[in-house]
KEKE-3310 file (N, C-alpha, C; in steps of 0.2 Angstrom, whole numbers, plus 5000, padded with zeros to 4 digits):
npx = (5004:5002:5002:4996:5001:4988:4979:4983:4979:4966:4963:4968:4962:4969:4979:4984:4998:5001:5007:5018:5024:5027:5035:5046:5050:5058:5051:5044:5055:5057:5048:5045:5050:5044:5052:5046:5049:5038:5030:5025:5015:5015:5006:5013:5018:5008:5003:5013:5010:4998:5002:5009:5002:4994:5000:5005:4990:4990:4999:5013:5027:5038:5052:5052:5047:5053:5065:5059:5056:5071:5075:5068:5072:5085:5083:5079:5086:5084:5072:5070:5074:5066:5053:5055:5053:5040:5036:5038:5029:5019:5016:5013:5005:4993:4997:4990:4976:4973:4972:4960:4950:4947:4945:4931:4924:4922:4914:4903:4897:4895:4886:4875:4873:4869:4858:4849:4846:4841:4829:4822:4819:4809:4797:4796:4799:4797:4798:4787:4774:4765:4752:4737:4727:4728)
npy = (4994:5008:5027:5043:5060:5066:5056:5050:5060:5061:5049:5047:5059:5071:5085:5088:5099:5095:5082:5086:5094:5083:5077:5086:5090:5079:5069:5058:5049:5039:5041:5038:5042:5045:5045:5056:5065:5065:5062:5046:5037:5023:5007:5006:5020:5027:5022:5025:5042:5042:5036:5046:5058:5053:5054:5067:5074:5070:5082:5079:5083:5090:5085:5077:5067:5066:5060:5048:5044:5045:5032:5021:5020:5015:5001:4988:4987:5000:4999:5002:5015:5020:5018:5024:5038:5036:5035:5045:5054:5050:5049:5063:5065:5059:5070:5078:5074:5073:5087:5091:5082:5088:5101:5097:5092:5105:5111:5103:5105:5118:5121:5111:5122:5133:5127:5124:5137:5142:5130:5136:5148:5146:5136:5149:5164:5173:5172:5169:5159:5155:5149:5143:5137:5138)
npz = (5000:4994:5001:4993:5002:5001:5003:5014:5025:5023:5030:5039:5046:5046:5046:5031:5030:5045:5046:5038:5046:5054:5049:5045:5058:5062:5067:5056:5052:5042:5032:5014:4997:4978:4962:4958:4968:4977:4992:4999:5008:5019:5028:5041:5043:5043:5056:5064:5063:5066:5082:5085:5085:5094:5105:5105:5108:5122:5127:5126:5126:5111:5110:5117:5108:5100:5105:5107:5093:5088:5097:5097:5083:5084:5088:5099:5112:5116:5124:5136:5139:5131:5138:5151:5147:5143:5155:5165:5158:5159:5171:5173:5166:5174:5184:5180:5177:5190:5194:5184:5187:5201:5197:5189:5199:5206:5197:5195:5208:5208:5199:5205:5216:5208:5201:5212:5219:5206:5209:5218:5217:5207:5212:5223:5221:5229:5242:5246:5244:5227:5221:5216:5224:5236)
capx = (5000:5006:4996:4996:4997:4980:4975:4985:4977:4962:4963:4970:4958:4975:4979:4992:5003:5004:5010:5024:5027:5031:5041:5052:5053:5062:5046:5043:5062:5058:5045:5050:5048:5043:5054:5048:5049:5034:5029:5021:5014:5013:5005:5017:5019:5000:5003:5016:5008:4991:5005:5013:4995:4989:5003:5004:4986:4993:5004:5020:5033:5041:5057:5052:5042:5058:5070:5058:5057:5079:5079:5066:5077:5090:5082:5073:5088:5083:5066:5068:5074:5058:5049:5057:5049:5034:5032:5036:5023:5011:5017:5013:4997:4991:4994:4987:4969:4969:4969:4953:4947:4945:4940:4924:4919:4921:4911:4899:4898:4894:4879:4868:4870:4862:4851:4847:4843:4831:4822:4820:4815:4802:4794:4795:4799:4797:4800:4779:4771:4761:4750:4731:4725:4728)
capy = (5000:5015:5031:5050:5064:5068:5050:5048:5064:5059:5041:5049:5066:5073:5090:5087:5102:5093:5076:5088:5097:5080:5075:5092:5089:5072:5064:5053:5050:5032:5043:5038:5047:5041:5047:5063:5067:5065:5057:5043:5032:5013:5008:5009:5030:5028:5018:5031:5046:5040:5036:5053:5063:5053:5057:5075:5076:5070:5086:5077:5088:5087:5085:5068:5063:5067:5056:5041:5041:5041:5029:5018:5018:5009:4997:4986:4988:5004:4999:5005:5023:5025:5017:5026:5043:5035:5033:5053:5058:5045:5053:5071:5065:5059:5074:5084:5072:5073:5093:5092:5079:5092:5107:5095:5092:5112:5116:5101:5107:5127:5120:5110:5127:5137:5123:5124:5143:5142:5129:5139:5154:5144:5136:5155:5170:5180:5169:5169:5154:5160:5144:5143:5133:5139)
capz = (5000:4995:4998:4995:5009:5003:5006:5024:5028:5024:5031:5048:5048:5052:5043:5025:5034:5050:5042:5034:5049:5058:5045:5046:5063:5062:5069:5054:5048:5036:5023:5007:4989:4973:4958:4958:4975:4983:5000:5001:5014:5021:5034:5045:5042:5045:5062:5067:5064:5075:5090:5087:5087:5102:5111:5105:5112:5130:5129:5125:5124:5104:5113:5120:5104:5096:5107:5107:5089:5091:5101:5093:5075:5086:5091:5106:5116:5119:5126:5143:5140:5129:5143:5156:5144:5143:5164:5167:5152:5162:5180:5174:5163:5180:5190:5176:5177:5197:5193:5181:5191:5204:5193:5187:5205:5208:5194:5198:5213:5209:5194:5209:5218:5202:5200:5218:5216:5200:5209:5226:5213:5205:5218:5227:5217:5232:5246:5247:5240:5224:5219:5215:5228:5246)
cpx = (5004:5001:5000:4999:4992:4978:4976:4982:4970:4958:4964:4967:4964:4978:4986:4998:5004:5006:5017:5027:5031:5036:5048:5055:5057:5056:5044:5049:5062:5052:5047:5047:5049:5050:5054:5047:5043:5031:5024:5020:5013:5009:5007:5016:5015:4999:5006:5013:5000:4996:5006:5005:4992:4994:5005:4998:4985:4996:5012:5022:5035:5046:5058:5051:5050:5065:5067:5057:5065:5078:5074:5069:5084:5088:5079:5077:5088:5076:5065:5070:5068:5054:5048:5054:5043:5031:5033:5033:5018:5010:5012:5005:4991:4990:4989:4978:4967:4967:4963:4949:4943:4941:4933:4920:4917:4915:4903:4893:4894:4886:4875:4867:4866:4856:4848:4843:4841:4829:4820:4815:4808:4797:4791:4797:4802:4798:4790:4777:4763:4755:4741:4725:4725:4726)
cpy = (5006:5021:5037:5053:5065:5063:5050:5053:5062:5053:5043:5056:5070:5078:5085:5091:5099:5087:5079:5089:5091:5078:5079:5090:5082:5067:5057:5051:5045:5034:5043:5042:5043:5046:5054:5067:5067:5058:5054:5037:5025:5015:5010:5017:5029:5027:5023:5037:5046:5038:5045:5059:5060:5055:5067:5079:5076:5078:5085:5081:5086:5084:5078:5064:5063:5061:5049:5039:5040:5036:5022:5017:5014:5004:4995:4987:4995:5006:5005:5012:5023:5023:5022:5035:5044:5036:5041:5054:5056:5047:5061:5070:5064:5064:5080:5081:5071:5080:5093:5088:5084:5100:5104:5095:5098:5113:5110:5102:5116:5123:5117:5117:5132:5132:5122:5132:5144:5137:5133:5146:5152:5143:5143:5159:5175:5179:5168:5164:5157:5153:5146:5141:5134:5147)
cpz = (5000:4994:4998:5000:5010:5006:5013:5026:5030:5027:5040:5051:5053:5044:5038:5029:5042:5049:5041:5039:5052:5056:5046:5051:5066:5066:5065:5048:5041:5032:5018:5003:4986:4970:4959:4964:4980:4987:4997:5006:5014:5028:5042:5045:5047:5054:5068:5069:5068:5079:5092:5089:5093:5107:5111:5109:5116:5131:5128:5122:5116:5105:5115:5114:5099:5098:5107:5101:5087:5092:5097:5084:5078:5088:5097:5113:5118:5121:5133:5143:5138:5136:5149:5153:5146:5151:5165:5162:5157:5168:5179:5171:5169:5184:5185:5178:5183:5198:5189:5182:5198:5204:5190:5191:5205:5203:5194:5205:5214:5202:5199:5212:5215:5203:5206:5219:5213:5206:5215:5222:5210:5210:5222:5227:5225:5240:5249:5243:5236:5219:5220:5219:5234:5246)
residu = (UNK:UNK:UNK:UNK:UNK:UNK:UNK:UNK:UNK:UNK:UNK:UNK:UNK:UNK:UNK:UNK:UNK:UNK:UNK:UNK:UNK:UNK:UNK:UNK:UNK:UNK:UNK:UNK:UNK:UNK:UNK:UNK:UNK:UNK:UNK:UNK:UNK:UNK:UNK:UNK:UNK:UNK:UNK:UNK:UNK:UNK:UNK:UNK:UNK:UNK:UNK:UNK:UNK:UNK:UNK:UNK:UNK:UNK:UNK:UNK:UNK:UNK:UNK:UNK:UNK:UNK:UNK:UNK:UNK:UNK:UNK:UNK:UNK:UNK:UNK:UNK:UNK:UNK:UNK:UNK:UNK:UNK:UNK:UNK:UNK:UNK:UNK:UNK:UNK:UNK:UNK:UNK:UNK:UNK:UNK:UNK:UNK:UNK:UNK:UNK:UNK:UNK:UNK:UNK:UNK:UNK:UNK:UNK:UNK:UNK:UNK:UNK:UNK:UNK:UNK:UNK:UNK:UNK:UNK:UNK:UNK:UNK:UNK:UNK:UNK:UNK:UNK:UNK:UNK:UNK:UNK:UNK:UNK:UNK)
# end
């Protein structure tokens, strides 16, 4: 299989320019060229560039993303650096989702009291009960 950028973009709903960009950036160093110079992709590329955007999406540094695709071109003996990457991303991903674990509760927390004062407002506009019946 050989595709496009168009196709890999559209195969990966992953911009043409950011394909290039990672390219530039030594993200995706075994893209090859046809004769007349242009990229194109295997699946592999394809396999790559969904790791690199999902862990772009975590926040991953480029600087990381950059040493783990190094150290993955040497080989498996260089499992445990990447690992050893991958365990501070996973440390820091961690403290980042026990802070917006916190901020969901906060805002959890402040929408019962809205929702608490509409119902107090319906119910009693004026702190007077205004109903048909009594």
């Amino acid at each position: 299989m050989k595709l496009s950028i168009g196709e890999a973009s559209e195969i990966l709903a992953c911009p043409a320019s950011t394909i290039r960009y990672y390219e530039k950036e030594g993200l995706l160093p075994l893209i090859q060229r046809d004769q007349s110079g242009k990229r194109y992709f295997t699946q592999t590329d394809l396999d790559w560039i969904k790791l690199i955007t999902c862990f772009r999406a975590t926040g991953m540094k480029l600087v990381d993303l950059k040493k783990i695709v190094e150290l993955s071109l040497q080989g498996e003996e260089t499992i445990p650096e990447r690992k050893k990457i991958l365990k501070e991303h996973q440390k820091e991903l961690h403290r980042k989702q026990t802070e917006l674990n916190k901020a969901f509760e906060a805002i959890l927390h402040k929408l019962n009291i809205y929702d608490h004062i509409e119902q107090e407002r319906i119910t009693s506009p004026n702190g007077i009960y205004q109903g048909d019946n009594c």
